[in-house]
N, C-alpha and C positions, 0 to 999 in steps of 0.2 A: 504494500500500500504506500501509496506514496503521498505523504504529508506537506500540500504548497499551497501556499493560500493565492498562488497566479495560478493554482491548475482551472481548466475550463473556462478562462474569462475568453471576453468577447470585446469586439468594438462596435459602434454602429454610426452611422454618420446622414444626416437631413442633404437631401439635396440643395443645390445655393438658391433655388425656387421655393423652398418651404416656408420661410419665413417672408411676410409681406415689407415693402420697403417704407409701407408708414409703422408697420411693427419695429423694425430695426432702428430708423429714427427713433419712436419715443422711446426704445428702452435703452438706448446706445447713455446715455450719463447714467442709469442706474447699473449695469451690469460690469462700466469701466469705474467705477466708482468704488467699489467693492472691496473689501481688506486683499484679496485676488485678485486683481485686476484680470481679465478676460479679455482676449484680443477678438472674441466677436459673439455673436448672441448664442452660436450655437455650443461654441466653449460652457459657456455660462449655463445653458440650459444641460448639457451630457452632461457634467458635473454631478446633477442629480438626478442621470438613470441611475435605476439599479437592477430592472431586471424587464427582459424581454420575454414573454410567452406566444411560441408558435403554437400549433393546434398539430395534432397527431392528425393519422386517416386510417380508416379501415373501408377494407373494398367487399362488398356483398356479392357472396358466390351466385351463382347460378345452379338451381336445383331442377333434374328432372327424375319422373320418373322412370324406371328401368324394366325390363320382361320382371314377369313376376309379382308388383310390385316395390321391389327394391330402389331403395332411392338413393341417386347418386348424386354429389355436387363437384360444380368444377368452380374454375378461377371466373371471376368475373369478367367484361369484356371493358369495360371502362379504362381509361388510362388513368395508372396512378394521380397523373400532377392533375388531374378532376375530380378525382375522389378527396380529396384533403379542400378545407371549410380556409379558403384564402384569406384569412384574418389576422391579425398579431393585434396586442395591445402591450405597450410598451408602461412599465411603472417608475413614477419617478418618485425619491423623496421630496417633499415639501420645503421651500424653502422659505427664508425671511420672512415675511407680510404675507406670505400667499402670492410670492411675484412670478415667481414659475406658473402657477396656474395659471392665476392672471394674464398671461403673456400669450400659454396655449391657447385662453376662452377666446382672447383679443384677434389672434389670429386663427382663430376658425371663424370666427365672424367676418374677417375680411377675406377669409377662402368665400366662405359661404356668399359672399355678395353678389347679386344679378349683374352686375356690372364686371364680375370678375369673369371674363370668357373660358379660363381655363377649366378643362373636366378634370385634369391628374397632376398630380403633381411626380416630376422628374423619380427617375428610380431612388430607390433609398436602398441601402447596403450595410451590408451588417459582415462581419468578419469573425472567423472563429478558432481562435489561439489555443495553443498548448503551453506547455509547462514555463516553455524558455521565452516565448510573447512572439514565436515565428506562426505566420500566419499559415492554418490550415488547409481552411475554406472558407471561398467568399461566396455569399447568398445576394441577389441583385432582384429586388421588389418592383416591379412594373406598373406602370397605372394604377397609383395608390391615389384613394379617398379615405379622409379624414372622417371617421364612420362617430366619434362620439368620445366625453369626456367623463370620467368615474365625477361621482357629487363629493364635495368636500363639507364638511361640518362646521360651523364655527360655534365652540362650545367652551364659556370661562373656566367649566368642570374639569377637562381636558387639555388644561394649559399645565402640561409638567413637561418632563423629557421625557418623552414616547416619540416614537418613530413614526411622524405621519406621512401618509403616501397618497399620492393620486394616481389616474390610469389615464390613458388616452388610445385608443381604440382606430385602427385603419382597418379597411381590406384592400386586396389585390386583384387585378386582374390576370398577371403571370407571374414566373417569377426563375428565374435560372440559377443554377447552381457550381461551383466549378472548385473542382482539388487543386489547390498552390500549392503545395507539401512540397515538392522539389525543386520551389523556384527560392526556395529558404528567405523568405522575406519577413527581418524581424520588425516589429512596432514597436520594441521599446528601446535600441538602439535610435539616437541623436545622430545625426549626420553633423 
């Protein structure tokens, strides 16, 4: 067993269309402002992932019956990458004031606007590391829409140190997948 607290991390990264450019304006003095300073929103907002949830698939056989009786099942005919529920919701810790959320609400509101032409937003990417931070496999999400945002509480009862979180919710239209394992590309080596 091998004991790393980097075993199984992951990266994930917004495409430079995620964020709207009146979102970036008003949070640009709150997020360079910070005991961290953050060289851009998406700095500031990955800070508090913590954790991505993709959705498993299971494929439903095909049953007939056989002489006799007897019933037999085979493999389905569907392709896998349509059997699987194209969704992820990604969680993030809570930070300061509620400005992370704040920031998500703000800009799903300006996705969401009739005057916004676009249907998807650019592929998102997720990256998934071993022990030593060499990139394994990289995951590339296709024609993603912003599907919904978990509720947040505001409760003076629950003002201690507990670990609050919220969610945010996409799905996909595709999504492809590729092994880098032999192209040894570390992430946590500096150039």
């Amino acid at each position: 067993m091998i004991l790393s607290s980097k075993n199984c991390q992951f990266v994930f990264y917004f495409p430079p269309d995620f964020w709207s450019d009146k979102i970036k304006k008003q949070y640009a003095s709150f997020y360079t402002s910070l005991m961290l300073p953050y060289d851009s929103i998406d700095d500031y907002v990955l800070s508090t992932l913590q954790s991505i949830s993709l959705p498993g698939w299971q494929i439903n056989g095909s049953d007939q019956v056989r002489y006799r009786g007897a019933e037999q099942r085979y493999k389905g005919s569907a392709p896998v990458k349509d059997t699987i529920e194209k969704k992820m919701t990604l969680t993030f810790k809570m930070s300061e004031g509620f400005s992370n959320y704040m920031l998500f609400r703000d800009n799903a509101i300006e996705y969401l606007d009739h005057e916004n032409k676009a249907q998807y937003y650019s592929p998102f990417y997720l990256g998934l590391l071993n022990n030593e931070g060499y990139l394994m496999t990289t995951v590339s999400f296709k024609k993603v829409v912003m599907s919904g945002q978990g509720d947040v509480s505001l409760d003076y009862s629950s003002v201690d140190s507990q670990f609050n979180k919220f969610t945010v919710s996409f799905f996909y239209n595709d999504w492809d997948m590729e092994n880098v394992f032999d192209k040894m590309i570390n992430l946590y080596e500096t150039v």
